[in-house]
N, C-alpha and C positions, 0 to 999 in steps of 0.2 A: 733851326727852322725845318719844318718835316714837311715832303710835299709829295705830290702822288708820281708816281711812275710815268712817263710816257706812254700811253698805251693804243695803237693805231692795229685797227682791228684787222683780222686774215691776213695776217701775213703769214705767209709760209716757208720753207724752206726752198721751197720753186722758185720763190722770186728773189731768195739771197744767190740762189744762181744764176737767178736770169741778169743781174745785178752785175756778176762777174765779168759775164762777157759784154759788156760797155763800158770798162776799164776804160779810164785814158781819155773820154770825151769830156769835154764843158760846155755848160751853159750857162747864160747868166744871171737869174735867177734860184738856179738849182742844179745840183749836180743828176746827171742820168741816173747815176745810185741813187739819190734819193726817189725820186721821180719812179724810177723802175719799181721801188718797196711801196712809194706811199699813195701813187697812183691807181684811182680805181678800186676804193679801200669802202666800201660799204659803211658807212657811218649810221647807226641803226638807232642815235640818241631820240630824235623827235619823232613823234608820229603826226605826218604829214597830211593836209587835206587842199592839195591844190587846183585849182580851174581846169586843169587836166582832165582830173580827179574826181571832178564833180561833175563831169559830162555826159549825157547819153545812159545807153545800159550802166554804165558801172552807177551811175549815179540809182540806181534802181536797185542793182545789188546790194549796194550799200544798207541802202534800207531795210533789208533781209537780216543783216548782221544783229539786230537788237532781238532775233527770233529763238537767236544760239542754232546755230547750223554747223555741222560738224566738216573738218577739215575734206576735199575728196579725197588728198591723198595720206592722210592719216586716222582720220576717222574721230577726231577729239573734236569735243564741241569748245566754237572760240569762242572767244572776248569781243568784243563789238570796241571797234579801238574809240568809239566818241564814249562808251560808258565808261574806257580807261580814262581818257582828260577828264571826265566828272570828277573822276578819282582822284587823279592830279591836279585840280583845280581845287578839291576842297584840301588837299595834302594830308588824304589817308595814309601815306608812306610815314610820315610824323607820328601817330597815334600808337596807343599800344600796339604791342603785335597781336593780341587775342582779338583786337578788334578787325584788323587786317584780314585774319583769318578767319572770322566768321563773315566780313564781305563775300569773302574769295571760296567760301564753302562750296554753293552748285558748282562748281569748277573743279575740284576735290581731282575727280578722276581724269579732268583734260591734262592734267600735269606729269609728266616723264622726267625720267633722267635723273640732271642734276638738279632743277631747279624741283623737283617732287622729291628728293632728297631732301634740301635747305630748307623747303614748309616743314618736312617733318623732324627735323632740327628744331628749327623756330617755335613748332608746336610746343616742344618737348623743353625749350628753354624757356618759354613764358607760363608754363605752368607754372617754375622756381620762380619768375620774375614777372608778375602779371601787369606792372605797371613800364614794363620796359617797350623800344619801340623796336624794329624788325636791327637798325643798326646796330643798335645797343646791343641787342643778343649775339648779334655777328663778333662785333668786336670782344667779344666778353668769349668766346669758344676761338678766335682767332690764333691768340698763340700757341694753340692744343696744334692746328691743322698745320701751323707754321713751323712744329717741331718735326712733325712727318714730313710735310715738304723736305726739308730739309735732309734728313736721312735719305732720301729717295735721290736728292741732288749730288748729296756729298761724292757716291763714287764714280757717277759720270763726268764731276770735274775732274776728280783724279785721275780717270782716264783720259779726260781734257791735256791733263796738267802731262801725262805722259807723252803722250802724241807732240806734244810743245817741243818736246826734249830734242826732235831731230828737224827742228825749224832753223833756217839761217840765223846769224846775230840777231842781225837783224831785226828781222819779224819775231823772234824769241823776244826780245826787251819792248814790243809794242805788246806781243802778247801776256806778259808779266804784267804789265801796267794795268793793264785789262783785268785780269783777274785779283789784282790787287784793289782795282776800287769794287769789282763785285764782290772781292770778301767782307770788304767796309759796307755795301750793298745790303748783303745778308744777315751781317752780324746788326743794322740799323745804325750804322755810323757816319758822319759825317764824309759827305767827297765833295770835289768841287766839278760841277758838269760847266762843261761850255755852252754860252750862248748860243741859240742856233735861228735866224729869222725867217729860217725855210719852216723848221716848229713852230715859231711863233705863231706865224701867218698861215699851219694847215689848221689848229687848236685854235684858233682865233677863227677861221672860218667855218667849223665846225661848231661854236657858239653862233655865229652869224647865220647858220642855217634853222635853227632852232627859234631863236627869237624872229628870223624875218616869218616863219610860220606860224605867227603868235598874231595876236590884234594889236596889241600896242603900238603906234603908229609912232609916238615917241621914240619907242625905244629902236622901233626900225631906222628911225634918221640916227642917230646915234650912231648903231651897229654900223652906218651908212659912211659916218665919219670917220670912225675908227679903223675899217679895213682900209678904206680913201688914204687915212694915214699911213698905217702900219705899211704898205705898197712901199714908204722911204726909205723903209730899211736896207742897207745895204746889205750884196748877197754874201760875204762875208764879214769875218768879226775877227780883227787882227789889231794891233799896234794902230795902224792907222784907221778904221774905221771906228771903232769902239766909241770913241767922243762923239762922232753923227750919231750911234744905236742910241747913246744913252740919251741923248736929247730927242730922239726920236719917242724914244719911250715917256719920256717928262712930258712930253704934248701929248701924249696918249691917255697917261695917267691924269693930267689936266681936265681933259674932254671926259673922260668916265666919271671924275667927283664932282664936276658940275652939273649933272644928267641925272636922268631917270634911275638909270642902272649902276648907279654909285655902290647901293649896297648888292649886286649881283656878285654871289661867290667865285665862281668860274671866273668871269674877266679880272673880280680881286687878285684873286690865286694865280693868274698869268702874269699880271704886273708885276706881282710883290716877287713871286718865283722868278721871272727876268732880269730885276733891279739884280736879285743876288749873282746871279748864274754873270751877269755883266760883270759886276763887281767882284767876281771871284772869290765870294763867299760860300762856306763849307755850307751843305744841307743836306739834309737826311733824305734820300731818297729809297722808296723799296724798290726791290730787284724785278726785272723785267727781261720774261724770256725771248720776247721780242724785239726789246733793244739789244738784251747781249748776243741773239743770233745778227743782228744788223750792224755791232763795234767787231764782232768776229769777224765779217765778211769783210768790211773797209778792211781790216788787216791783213787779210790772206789771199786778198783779191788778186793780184796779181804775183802769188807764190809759184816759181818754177816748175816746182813738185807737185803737180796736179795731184799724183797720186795721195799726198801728204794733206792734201786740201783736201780732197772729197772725203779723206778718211774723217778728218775734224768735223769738218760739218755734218757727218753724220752721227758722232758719238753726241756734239752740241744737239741733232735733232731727239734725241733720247729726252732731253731734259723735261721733264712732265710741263704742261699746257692745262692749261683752266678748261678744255673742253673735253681731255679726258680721265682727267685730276683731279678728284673732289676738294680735295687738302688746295690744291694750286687755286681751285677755282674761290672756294673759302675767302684762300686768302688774298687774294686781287679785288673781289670787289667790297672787302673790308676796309678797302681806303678809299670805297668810291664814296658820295653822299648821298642822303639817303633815297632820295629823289630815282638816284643812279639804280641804284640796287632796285630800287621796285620795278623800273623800267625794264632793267636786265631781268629781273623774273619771270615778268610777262611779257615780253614783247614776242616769244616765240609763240608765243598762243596768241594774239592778236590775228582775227579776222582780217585779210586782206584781197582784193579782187585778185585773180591772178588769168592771164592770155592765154586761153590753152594754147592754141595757135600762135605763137612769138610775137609780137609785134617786128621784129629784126626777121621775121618771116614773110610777111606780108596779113598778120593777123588783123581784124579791126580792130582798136582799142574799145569803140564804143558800141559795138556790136552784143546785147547780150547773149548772142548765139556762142560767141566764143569767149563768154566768161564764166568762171567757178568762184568758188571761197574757198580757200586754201591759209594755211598758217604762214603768218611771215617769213618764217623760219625757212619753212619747206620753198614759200615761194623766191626767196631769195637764191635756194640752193639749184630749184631746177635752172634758175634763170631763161635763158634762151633753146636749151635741151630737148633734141625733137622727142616729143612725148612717147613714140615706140622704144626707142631707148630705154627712156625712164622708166615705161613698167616693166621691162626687163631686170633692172637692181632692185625697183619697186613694185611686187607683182599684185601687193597689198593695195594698190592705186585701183583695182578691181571692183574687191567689195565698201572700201570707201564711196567712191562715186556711189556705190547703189546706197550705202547709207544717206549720201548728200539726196538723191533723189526722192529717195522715202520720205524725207524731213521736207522737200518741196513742197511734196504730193500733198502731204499732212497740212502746210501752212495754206498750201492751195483750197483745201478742204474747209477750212476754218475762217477761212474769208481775209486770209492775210495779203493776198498777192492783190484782189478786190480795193482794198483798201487803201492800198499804196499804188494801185495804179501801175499794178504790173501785168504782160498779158500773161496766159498760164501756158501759151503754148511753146515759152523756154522753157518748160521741163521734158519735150519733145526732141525739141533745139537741142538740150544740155544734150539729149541721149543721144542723137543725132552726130554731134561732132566730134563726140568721143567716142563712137562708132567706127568713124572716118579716120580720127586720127591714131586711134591704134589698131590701124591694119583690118579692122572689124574684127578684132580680136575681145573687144568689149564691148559685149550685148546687154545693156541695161533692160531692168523689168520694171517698165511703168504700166504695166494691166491694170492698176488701182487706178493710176493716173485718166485711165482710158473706159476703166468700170463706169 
């Protein structure tokens, strides 16, 4: 049985540290280790439109996004994320990829990086295969990226496997074990993972967030039942709990095939993947840099040898990452579905409101004096970051904004703001508090605005 990776998004090697030093506490749901990694973990699957969401200015903004307004702080025009659910609603992700990519045409140029890489992959594969869909092509160039991978890996673990050599017994025969099932890992071989009901219940409510943002009102009672259940699981999996998990799971499994969401892949894939992992059956998992920087840490966690420690964790931080790895990146979300991979394309180009002024500042949420449009991406990473900062690493936050403002002025011109019921004098506003908040360091030019 082949099942996908664990994969819980940002984690970094900060927090396999921050990890360390709460050695030795319990709780009874979950250990501080885990808690410390998986806590606060940005889960970027759904794109959300909550009563929050829909209030006030932002609700005004929003309406702006079907205009294509370019980011302020990168300057790419987004995605209006209600014309991504169109998209996801009819499941363009399905179709050829030539058809994908002529949706996704005027967007050509809002695309960077890695994901402006894999279109032009995708392009380049569906010309050979015009009736294939964006997975298909992935998985058909995957074991190319997964041979590179590889190479790129092989002599950081060797230097892993060195560094081992002057570990206690100890910690040597946990760390052997370790690398013995991630060779099975990489080579695609069978291992057996333990049960874990802290995963069950984050990947279980990680689907529960997605569907309760959904209409089906079914399937939310449902979802409703299953976390209600899943709560029984005992926080370990030993000799004696194992017979509570597995009946826990058998009512679980009960309540899913008599429901709505019977044939839902995700909560299938959890069940069926639990039944084995309980049963201590072998299954093919692919290797994840994530969980081996997180089974390294459980082992070394409390090593005498500090010095011994930080050296490892830093040779393990070498191991290439999907976010600066084309090959790593390839090959992770070639086991995602298809669904997945379209989301992960575009969700960094998705339009989103973003505070300039923090909300955990004292900003108004619904204030459109203190709102922009910004890429999720970007809006994610400033987070709370006082804005003079950020155009310090980002000095390019500059003449974006004046892009953002042009494109106002223009829609102001055109009778868009009129229309929707917005007044024009946020483009004063706009100029006005990014004025303020950078120091008056950024002087926008609305003279056309003002013409």
């Amino acid at each position: 049985m082949k099942v996908p990776a664990v994969n819980f998004n940002n984690m970094t090697s900060s927090r396999y540290r921050a990890v360390s030093q709460q050695s030795g506490e319990k709780q009874d749901h979950a250990s501080k280790k885990d808690k410390a990694v998986f806590a606060d973990i940005p889960y970027v699957y759904p794109v959300t439109f909550g009563a929050d969401e829909k209030a006030g200015g932002q609700a005004k903004l929003r309406k702006l996004f079907a205009y294509g307004l370019p980011c302020i702080y990168s300057g790419v025009i987004m995605i209006d994320p209600k014309q991504f659910t169109r998209w996801n609603d009819a499941l363009l992700y399905s179709r050829p990829a030539v058809e994908v990519l002529n949706v996704l045409e005027p967007y050509n140029d809002s695309f960077q990086g890695k994901e402006a890489r894999l279109l032009k992959l995708i392009k380049e594969r569906s010309e050979i295969h015009p009736d294939k869909n964006i997975k298909e092509l992935i998985e058909e160039v995957e074991p190319i990226f997964k041979r590179r991978l590889r190479k790129r890996q092989a002599p950081i673990f060797h230097e892993l496997r060195e560094a081992a050599q002057d570990l206690p017994d100890g910690y040597r025969y946990q760390f052997q074990e370790l690398m013995n099932i991630t060779d099975m890992k990489l080579n695609d071989g069978p291992v057996i993972i333990p049960f874990s009901s802290y995963e069950f219940k984050y990947i279980l409510s990680k689907i529960n967030d997605d569907i309760q943002n959904g209409k089906n009102a079914k399937a939310k009672k449902v979802m409703n039942k299953l976390m209600k259940e899943s709560m029984r699981f005992s926080s370990k999996t030993n000799e004696k709990t194992i017979a509570h998990q597995q009946n826990v799971l058998k009512f679980l499994d009960v309540i899913l095939k008599k429901s709505v969401l019977k044939d839902d892949k995700r909560l299938r894939e959890l069940i069926d993947v639990s039944k084995s992992r309980l049963n201590q059956e072998k299954v093919v998992v692919p290797f994840s840099r994530k969980q081996f920087l997180y089974d390294l840490i459980k082992i070394i966690d409390d090593l005498p040898d500090k010095e011994l420690k930080e050296k490892m964790l830093n040779i393990a931080d070498q191991l290439p990452s999907s976010n600066e790895s084309f090959s790593a990146y390839v090959v992770k979300i070639a086991a995602d579905p298809a669904d997945k991979i379209f989301h992960r394309i575009l969700w960094g180009y998705l339009a989103s409101v973003e505070h300039l002024l923090p909300k955990s500042e004292g900003g108004d949420r619904h204030n459109l004096a203190n709102l922009g449009a910004a890429r999720t991406i970007l809006n994610s990473e400033r987070k709370s970051r006082d804005f003079k900062l950020w155009i310090i690493d980002h000095p390019e936050t500059a003449q974006n904004c004046q892009k953002y403002v042009d494109r106002l002025i223009e829609l102001n011109r055109r009778g868009v703001f009129k229309k929707n019921g917005i007044d024009p004098k946020y483009i004063e506003d706009f100029k006005n508090t990014i004025y303020d908040l950078s120091g008056k360091k950024i002087d926008l030019d609305i003279s056309e605005y003002n013409s």
